[in-house]
MARRODREN-279783 format. One line per 10 residues: number of its first residue (from 0); their letters; for each residue x, y, z of N, C-alpha, C. Coordinates in steps of 0.02 Angstrom, whole numbers, plus 50000, padded with zeros to 5 digits. Each point is the difference from the previous one (the first is absolute). Last residue first. Example, Ala and Ser with C-alpha at 12.3 -4.5 7.8 and 13.67 -1.06 7.14 Angstrom:
! MARRODREN-279783
1	SA	50642/49888/50354/50042/50059/50003/49961/50055/50037 | 50015/49714/49996/49955/50059/50000/50045/50060/50000
***
This chain:
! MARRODREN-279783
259	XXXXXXXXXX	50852/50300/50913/49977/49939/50025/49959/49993/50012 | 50004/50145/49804/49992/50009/50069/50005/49943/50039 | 50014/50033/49740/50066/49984/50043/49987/50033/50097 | 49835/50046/49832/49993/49926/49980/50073/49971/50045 | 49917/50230/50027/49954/49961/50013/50046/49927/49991 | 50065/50188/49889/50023/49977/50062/49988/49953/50033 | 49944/50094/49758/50010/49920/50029/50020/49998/50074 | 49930/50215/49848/49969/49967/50046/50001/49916/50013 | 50140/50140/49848/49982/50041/50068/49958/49976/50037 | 50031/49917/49801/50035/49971/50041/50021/50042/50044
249	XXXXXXXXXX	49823/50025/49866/50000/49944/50024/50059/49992/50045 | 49904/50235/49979/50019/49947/49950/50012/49924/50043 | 49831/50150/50100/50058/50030/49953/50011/49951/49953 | 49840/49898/50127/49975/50089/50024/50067/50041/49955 | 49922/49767/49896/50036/50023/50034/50001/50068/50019 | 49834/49792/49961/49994/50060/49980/50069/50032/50033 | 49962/49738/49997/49974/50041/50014/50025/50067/49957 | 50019/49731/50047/49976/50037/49942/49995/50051/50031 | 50150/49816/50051/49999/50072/50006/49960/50029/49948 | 49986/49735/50094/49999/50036/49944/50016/50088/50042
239	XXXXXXXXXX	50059/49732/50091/49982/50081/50001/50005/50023/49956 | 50027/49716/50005/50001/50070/49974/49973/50056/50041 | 49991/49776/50125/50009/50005/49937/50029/50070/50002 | 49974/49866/50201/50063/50004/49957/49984/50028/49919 | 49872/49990/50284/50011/50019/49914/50055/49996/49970 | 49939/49928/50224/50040/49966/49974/49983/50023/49912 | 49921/50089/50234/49945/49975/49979/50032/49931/49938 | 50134/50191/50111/49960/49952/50037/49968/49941/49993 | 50101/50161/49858/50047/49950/50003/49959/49941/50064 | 49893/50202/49931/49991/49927/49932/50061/49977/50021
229	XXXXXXXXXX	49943/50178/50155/49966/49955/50003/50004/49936/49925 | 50153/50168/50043/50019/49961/50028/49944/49952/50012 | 49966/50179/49866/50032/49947/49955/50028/49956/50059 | 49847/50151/50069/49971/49973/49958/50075/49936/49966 | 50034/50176/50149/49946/49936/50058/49986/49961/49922 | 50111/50193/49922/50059/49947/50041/49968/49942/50037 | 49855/50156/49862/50042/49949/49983/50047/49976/50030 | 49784/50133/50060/50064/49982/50008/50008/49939/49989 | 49835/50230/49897/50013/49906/50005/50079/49967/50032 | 49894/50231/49937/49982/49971/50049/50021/49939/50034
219	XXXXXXXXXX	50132/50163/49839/49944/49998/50007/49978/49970/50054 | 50197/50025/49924/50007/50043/49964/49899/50013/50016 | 50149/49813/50003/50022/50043/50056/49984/50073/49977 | 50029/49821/49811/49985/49982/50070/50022/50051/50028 | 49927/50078/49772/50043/49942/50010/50001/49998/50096 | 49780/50095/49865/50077/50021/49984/50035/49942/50044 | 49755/50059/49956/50035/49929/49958/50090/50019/50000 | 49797/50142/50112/50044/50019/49963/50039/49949/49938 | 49908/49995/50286/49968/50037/49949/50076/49977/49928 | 50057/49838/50092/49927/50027/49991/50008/50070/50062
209	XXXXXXXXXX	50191/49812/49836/49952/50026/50075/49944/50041/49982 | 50104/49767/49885/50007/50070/50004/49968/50037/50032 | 50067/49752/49901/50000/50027/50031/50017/50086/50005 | 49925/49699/49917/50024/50060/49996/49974/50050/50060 | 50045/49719/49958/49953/50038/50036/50047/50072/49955 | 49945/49724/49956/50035/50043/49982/49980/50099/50022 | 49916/49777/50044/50053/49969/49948/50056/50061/49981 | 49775/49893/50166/50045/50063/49966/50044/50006/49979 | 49863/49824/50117/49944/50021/49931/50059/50063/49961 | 50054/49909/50247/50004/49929/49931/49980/50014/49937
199	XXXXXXXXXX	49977/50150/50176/50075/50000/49994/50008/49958/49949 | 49827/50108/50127/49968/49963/49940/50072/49975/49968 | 49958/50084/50225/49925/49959/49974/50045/49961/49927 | 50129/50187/50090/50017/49923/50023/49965/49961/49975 | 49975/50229/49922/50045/49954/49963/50009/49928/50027 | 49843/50139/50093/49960/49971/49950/50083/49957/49953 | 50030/50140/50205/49934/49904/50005/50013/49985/49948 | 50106/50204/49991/50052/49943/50032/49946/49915/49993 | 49902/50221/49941/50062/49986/49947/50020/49946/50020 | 49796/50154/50041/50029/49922/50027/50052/49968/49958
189	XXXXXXXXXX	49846/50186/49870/50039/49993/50060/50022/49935/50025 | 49866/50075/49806/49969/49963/50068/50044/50008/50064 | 50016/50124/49789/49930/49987/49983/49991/49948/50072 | 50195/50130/49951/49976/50032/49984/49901/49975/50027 | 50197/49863/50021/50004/50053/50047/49921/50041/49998 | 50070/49860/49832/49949/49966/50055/50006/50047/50044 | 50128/50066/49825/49931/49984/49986/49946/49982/50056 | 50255/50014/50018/49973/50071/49989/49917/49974/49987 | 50128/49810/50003/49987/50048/50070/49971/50060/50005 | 49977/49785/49830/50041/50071/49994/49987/50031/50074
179	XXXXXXXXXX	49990/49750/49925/49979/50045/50033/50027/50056/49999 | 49939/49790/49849/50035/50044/49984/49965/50013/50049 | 49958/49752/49990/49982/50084/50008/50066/50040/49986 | 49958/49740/49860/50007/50040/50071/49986/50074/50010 | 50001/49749/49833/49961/50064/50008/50004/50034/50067 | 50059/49784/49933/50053/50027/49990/49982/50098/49984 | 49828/49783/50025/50083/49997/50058/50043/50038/49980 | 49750/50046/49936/50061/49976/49951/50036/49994/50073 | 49757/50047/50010/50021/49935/50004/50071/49978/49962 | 49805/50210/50027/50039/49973/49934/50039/49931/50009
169	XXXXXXXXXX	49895/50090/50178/49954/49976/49956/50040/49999/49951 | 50104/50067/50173/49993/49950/50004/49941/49968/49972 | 50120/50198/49966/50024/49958/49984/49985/49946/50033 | 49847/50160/50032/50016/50013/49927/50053/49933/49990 | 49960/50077/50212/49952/49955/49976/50008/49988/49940 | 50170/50128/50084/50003/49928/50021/49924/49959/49968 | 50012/50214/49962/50049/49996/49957/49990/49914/50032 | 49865/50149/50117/49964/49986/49964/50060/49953/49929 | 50062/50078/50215/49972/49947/50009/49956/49966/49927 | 50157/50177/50017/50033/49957/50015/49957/49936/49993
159	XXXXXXXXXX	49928/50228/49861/50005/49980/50071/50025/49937/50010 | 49932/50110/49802/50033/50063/50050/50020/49971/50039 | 49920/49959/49722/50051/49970/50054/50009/50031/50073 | 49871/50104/49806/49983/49938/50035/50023/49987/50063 | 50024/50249/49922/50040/49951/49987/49956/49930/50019 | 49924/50221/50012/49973/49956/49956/50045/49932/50022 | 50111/50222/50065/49921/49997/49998/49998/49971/49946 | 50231/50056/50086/49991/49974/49939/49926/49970/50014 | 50101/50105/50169/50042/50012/49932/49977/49980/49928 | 49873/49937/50202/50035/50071/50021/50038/50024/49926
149	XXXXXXXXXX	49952/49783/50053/49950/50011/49917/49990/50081/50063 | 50201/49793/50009/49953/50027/50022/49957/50043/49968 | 50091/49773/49939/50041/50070/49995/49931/50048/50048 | 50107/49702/49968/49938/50051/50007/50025/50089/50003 | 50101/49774/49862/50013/50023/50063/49945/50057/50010 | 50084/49745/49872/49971/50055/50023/49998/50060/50051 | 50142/49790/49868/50003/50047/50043/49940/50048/49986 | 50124/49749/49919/49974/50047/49980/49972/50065/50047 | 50201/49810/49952/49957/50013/50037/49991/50069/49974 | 50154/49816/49853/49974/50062/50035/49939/49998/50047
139	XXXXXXXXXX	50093/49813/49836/50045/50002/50065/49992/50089/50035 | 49900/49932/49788/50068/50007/49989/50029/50014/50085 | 49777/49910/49974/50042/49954/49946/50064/50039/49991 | 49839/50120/50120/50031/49928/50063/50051/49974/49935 | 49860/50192/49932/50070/50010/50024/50050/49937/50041 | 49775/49977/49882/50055/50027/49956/50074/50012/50022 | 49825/49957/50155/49999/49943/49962/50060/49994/49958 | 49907/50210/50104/50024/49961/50054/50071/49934/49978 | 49822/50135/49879/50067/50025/49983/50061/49942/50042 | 49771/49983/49993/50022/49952/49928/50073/50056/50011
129	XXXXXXXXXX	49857/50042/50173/50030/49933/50005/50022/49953/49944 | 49940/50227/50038/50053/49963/50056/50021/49956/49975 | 49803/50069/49882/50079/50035/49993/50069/49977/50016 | 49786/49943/50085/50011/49964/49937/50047/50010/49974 | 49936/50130/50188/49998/49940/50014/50030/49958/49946 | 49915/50218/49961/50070/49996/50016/50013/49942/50033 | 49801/50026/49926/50042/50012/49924/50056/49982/50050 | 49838/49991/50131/49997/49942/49976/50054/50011/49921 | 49944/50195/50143/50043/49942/50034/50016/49944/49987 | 49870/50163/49897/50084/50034/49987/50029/49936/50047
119	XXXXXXXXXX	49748/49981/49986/50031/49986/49947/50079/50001/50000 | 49905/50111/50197/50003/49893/50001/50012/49985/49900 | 49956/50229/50036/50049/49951/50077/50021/49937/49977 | 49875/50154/49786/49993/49987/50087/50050/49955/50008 | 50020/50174/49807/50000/49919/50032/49989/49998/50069 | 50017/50198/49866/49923/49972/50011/50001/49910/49994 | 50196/50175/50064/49935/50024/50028/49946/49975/49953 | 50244/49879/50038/49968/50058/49942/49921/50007/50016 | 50216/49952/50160/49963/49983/49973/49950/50033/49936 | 50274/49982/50042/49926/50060/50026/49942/49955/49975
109	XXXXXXXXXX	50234/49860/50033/49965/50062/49955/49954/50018/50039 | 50158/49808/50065/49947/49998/49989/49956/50066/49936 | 50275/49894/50009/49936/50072/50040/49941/49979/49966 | 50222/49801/50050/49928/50030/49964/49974/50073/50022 | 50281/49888/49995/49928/50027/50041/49950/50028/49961 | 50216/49795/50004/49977/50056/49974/49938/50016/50042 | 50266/49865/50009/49910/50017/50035/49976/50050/49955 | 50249/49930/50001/49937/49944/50011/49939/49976/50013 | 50201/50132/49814/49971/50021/50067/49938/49935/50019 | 50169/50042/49805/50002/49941/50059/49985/50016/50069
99	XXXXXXXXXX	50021/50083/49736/50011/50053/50064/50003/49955/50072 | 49905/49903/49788/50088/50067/49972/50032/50015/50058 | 49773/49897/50040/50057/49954/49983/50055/50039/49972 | 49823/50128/50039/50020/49956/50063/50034/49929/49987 | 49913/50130/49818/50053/50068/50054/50022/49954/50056 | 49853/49905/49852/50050/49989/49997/50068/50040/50016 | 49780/49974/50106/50037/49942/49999/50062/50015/49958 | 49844/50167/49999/50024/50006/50063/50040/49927/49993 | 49883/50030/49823/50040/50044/49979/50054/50001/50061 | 49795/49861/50007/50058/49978/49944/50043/50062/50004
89	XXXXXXXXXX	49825/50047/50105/50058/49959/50055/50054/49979/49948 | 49815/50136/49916/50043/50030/50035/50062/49966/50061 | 49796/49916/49866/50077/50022/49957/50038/50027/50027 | 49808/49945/50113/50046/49956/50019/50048/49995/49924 | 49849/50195/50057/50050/49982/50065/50061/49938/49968 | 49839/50081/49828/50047/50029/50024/50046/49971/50060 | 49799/49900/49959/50047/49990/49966/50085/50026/49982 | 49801/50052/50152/50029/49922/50023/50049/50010/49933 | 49849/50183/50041/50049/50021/49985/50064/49915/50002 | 49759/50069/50056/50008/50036/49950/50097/49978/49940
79	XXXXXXXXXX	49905/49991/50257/49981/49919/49971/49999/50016/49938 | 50158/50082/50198/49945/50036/49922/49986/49928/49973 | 50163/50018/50199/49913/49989/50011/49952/50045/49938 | 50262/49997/49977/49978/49927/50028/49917/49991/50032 | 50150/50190/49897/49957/49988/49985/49956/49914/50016 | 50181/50236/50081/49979/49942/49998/49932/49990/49970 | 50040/50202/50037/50062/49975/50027/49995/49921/50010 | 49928/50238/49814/50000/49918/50015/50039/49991/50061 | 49981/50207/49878/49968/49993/50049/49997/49917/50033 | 50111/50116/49811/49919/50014/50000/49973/49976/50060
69	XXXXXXXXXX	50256/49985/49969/49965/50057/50001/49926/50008/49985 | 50061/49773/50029/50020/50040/50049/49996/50063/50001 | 49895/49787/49891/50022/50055/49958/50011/50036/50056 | 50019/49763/50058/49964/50001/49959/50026/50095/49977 | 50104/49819/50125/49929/50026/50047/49963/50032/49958 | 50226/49806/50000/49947/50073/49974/49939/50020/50031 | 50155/49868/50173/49969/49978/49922/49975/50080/49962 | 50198/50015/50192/49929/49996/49961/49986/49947/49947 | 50235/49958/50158/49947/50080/49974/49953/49969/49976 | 50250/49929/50164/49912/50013/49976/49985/50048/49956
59	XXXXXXXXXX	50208/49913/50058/49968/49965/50070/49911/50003/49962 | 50282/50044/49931/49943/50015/49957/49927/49958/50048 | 50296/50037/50034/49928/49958/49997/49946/50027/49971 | 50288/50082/49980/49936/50018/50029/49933/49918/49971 | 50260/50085/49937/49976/49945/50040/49945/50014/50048 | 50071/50149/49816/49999/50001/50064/49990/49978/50091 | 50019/49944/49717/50046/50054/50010/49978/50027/50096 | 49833/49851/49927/50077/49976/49992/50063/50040/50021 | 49792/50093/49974/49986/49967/50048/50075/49950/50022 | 49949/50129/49789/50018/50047/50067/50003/49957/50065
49	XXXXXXXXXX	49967/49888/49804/50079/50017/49963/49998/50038/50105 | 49761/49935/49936/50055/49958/50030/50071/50008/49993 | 49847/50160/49931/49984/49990/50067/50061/49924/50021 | 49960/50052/49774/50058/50052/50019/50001/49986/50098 | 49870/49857/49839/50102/49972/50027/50029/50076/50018 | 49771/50014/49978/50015/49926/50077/50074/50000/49968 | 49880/50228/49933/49988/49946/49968/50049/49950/50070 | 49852/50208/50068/50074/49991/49936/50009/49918/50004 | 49772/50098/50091/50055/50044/49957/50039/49985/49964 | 49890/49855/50164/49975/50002/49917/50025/50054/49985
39	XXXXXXXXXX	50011/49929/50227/50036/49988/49948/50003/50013/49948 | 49874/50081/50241/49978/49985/49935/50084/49974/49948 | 49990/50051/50256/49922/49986/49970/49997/49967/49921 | 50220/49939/50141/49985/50069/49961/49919/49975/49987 | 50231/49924/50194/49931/49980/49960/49967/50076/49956 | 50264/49899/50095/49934/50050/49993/49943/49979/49982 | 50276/49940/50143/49933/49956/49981/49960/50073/49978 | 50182/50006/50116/50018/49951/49969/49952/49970/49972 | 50100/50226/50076/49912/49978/49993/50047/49941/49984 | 50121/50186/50047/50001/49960/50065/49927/49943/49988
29	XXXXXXXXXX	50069/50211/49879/49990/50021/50040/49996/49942/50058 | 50064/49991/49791/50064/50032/50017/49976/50023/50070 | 49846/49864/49854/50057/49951/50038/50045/50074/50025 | 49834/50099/49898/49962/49965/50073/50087/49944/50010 | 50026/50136/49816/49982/50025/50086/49978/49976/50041 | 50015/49895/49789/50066/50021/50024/49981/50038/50060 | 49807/49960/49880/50044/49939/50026/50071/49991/50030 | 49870/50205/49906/49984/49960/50054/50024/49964/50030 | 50002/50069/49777/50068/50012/50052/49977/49969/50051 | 49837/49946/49849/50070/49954/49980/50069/50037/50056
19	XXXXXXXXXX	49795/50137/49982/49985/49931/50009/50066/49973/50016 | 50024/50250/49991/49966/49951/49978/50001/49921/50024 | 50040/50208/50192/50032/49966/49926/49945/49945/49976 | 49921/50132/50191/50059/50070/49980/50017/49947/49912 | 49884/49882/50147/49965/50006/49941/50050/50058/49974 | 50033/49859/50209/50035/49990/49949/49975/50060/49932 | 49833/49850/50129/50055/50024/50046/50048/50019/49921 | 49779/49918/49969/49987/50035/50044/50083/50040/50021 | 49961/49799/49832/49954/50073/49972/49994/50042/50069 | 50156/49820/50047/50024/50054/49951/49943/50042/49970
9	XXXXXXXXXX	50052/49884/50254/49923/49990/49944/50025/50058/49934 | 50177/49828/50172/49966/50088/49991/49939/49990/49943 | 50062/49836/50200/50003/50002/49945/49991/50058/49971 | 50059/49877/50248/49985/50031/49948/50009/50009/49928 | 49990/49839/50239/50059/50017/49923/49945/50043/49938 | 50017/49991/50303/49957/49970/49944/50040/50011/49954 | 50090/49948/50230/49997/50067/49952/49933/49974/49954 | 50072/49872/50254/49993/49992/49927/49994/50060/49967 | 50161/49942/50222/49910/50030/49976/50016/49981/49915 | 50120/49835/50172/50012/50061/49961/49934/50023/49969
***
């Protein structure tokens, strides 16, 4: 029997017609058994957990803080300016992630800040990794980086598959894995299918959205029917994230997800 992948809806992306906390009811009325949200820190962890309950829904992933989002921040994990911040910022992510009993979290590297050279931003976010890594092993979490393409977001450190694997294999945590967003790598290397087989053991957790546009599957270049029958191939069992941009409303554009 073919394998499906088990999606997850991405609540800061899908859904937005309703506040936060509705969300959660639409995505289970729409067939989600599982969401992941960028950011938590809005409303407080027993309202997020009352919704999650009330809709026997999972909670799969979100962010560490990334630092001041309307000024521009998307991560601050390669500011060598900024170490202290970051790693207050896990205390806050740990205890969202124990209220909420999600089992992974994901680092954003940030923009580099134009008068740190290279190799400084690499050796911050190395250290980063790996005291978050540390922090997160003692409550039974894996920690998640994921590269973003720098089309959308110029500067970003983080861009590339290969450069994320070197990254976690100098930080040296066993419980430090890749975030692959599809929409991203599309964007910046292509080779969707190699690069997920190559690295199948390092990915913990893949997202997804098409290109031109970041809108929901089928809607762009990228075929997802070769694509999700290739992660049953290959034996992916984790999470699908639905992060994307919906061309209408969200649930005008789920066909996609009930296509055999």
């Amino acid at each position: 029997m073919a394998f499906m992948p088990k999606f997850a809806a991405n609540l800061s992306m899908l859904f937005t017609e309703a506040p936060l906390l509705e969300r959660f009811d639409r995505a289970a009325r729409a067939g989600f058994a599982a969401v992941e949200i960028q950011f938590p820190y809005e409303a407080p962890a027993e309202d997020l957990q009352q919704a999650l309950f009330r809709n026997k829904l999972s909670l799969v992933l979100f962010n560490l803080p990334a630092g001041n989002w309307a000024a521009g921040d998307r991560g601050i994990a390669c500011h060598p300016d900024r170490v202290d911040e970051f790693r207050q910022g896990i205390d806050t992510a740990l205890a969202y992630a124990a209220a909420l009993g999600v089992p992974q979290l994901n680092c954003l590297a940030g923009i580099r800040p134009p008068q740190v050279p290279a190799d400084t931003a690499r050796q911050v976010l190395i250290d980063n990794l790996r005291y978050a890594a540390l922090r997160l092993k003692a409550h039974g979490l894996k920690l998640l980086v994921e590269p973003i393409n720098t089309h959308d977001l110029p500067g970003f450190f983080l861009h590339g598959t290969r450069q994320a694997l070197d990254l976690i294999e100098a930080a040296g945590a066993d419980n430090l894995f890749l975030q692959y967003d599809v929409y991203h790598m599309q964007r910046m290397e292509g080779d969707l299918a190699n690069t997920l087989a190559a690295n199948l053991d390092r990915i913990a957790h893949i997202q997804i959205a098409d290109n031109p546009g970041r809108h929901e599957p089928g809607t762009g270049e990228i075929n997802f029917d070769f694509l999700f029958a290739h992660l049953d191939r290959i034996g992916y069992r984790g999470w699908v994230g639905c992060e994307y941009k919906p061309a209408a409303t969200t649930e005008a554009g789920l066909a996609w997800m009930n296509t055999p």
